[in-house]
C-alpha positions, 0 to 999 in steps of 0.5 A: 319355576326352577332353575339351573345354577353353574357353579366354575370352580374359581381358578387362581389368579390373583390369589396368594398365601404370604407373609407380611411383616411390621415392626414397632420402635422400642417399647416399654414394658406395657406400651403400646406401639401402633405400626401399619403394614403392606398387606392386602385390600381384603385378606383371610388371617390365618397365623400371627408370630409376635417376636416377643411376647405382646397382644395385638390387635389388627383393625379395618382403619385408624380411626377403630385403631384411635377408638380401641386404644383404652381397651384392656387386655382380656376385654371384648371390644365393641361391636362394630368397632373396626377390630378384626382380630387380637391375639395375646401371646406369652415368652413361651409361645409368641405364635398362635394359629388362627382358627377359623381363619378371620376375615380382614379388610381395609375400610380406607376411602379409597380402599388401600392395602393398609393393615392398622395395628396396635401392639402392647408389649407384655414381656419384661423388658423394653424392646421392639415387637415385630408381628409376622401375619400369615394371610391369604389375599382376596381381593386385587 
């Protein structure tokens, strides 16, 4: 038996393009600063700037964020470990284009616009890092 599909063209709404921003306190040289930032339920990732150079990494919620944390820069986190995306930047480029675009989520009960991060610094000095995401918002 066959069918017919109609396909609507999705027409706009509650989908936009934005910035979101997140800043650690003041970070040793190799420490670890865990920050959230307001984003959205589900997002594409598209770019991450670091203001310095740094790795970080996003996760679908605190408890894959406590899980990671003994993981080390250059190895494969696990699968189904809740981590969405990492991105090691240097003094020379602090951003990076994310390409494909990543899926990314909060896997809060119930769902919330939480975005968990963990940012290293690996510059050579002690300051804050600030992490500016580039995202398309999904979900309402």
């Amino acid at each position: 038996m066959q069918g017919i599909i109609n396909i609507v063209p999705f027409s706009g709404g509650g989908s936009s393009r934005g910035n979101v921003t997140g800043t650690t306190g003041s970070l040793a040289q190799n420490a670890i600063g865990n920050i959230t930032i307001t984003g959205h339920k589900s997002y594409l990732l598209m770019n991450v700037a670091l203001s310095a150079a740094g790795w970080i990494r996003l996760y679908t919620d605190s408890t894959s964020r406590i899980n990671d944390s003994g993981r080390s820069v250059g190895e494969d986190p696990e699968v189904g470990s809740g981590v969405l995306a990492e991105v090691v930047t240097t003094g020379i480029s602090t951003q990076q284009l994310i390409s494909p675009f990543t899926i990314g989520g909060n896997m809060d009960d119930p769902v919330t616009t939480k975005i968990y991060a963990s940012i290293k610094n690996l510059s050579d000095s002690t300051q804050s890092i600030s992490a500016n995401l580039t995202i398309l918002q999904l979900e309402v």
